[in-house]
N, C-alpha and C positions, 0 to 999 in steps of 0.2 A: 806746716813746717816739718822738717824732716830731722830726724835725730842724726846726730853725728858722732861719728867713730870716732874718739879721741887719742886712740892709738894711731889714725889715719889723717889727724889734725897737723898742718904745716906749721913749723919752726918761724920764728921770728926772721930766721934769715933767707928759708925757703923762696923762691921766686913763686907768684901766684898768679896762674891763670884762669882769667874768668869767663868759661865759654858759656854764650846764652844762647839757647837752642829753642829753636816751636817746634812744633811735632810733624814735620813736613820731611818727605821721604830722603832728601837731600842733609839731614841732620846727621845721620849715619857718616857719612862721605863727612862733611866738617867737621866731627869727635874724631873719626880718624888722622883729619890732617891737623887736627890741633893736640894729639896724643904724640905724631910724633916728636912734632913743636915741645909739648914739655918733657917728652922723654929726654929730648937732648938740653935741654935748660937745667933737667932734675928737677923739675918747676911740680909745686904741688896745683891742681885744679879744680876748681868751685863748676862746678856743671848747673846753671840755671835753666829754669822753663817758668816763663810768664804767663800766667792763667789770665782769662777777663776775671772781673768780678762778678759775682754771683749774684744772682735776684733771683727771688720766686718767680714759680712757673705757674699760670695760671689755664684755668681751663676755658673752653667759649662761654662757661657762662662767668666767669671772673672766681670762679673759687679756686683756693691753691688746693697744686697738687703737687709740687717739690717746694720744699722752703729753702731759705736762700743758705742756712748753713748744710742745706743736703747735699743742695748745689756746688756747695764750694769745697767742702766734701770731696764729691766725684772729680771735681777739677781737678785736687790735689792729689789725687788718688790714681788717677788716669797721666797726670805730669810726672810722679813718683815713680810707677812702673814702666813709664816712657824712657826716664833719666837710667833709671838701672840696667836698660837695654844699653845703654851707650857707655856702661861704668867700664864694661868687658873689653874696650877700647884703653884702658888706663892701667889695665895690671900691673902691679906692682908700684906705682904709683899712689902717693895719698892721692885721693879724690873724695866729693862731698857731690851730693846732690841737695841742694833747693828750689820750691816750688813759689814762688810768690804772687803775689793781684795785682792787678791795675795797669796802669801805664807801660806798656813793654820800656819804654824810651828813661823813663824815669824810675821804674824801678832796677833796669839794666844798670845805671848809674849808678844807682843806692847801693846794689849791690857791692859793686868794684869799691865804691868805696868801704864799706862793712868788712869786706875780704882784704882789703890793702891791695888791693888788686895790682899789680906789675904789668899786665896786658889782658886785652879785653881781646875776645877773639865771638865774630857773630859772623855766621852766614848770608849771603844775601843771595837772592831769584835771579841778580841780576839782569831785571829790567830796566829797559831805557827808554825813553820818549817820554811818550802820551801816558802809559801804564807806570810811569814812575812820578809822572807829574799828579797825575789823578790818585793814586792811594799811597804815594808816599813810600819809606822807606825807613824803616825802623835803625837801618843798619846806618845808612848815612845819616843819619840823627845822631845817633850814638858817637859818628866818628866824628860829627863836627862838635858834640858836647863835652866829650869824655876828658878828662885831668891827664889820663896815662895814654900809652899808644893804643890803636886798636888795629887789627889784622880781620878786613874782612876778605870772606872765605868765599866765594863760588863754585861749587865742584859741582863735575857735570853732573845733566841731567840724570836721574837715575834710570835703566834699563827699562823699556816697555815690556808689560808681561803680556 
């Protein structure tokens, strides 16, 4: 969990967007196109990143060598400093970052709903075919579950280095 700036906490009447981000190079490209989405809204923005859950690590011979709150830990810790890279997207804007476990799809939800969420905004790889039948798509889950509208994001591919 991530402490929150309560000088940076949105108003009851604030519009509230809830971007949920993985840490894939293309997240960069969606914070920006959803900053300027609430810049024109005035919209405050919840910036999420969904971690797996955590379990111990274990060695070839089955002893632990990371326990699973170390695990989870690092998780939050690595999602944390991720989210803050993308805050620089939002100046002057309220914005919050949180880091949460489990289910991308259902904690995506939880969230929007916790936040009062007014639009959900998630990126997608946008793949199609075989590659969307076979692992699925977190993003159109979301769009077919979600209460409020959701605006999925595709921005190009990022630059080959």
């Amino acid at each position: 969990m991530v402490a929150i700036d309560e000088s940076r906490r949105p108003t009851s009447a604030t519009k509230r967007i809830l971007l949920a981000v993985d840490r894939s190079p293309r997240a960069e490209a969606v914070a920006a196109i959803t900053a300027d989405t609430a810049r024109g809204a005035h919209a405050a923005v919840r910036l999420l990143h969904v971690a797996p859950e955590a379990s111990a690590v274990h060695d070839a011979q089955g002893r632990v060598v990371v326990y699973a709150d170390q695990e989870t830990e690092s998780f939050s810790s690595r999602g944390v400093d991720f989210l803050r890279t993308l805050e620089v997207y939002f100046s002057g804007m309220p914005v919050e970052s949180v880091v949460r476990f489990g289910d991308p799809v259902a904690r995506i939800l939880d969230e929007a709903e916790a936040f009062r969420a007014d639009l959900i905004v998630v990126g997608t790889a946008g793949r199609s075919g075989i590659g969307r039948v076979l692992l699925g798509s977190v993003a159109e889950r979301v769009f077919g579950r979600a209460t409020v509208p959701v605006i999925l994001v595709r921005p190009p591919a990022p630059a080959a280095t």
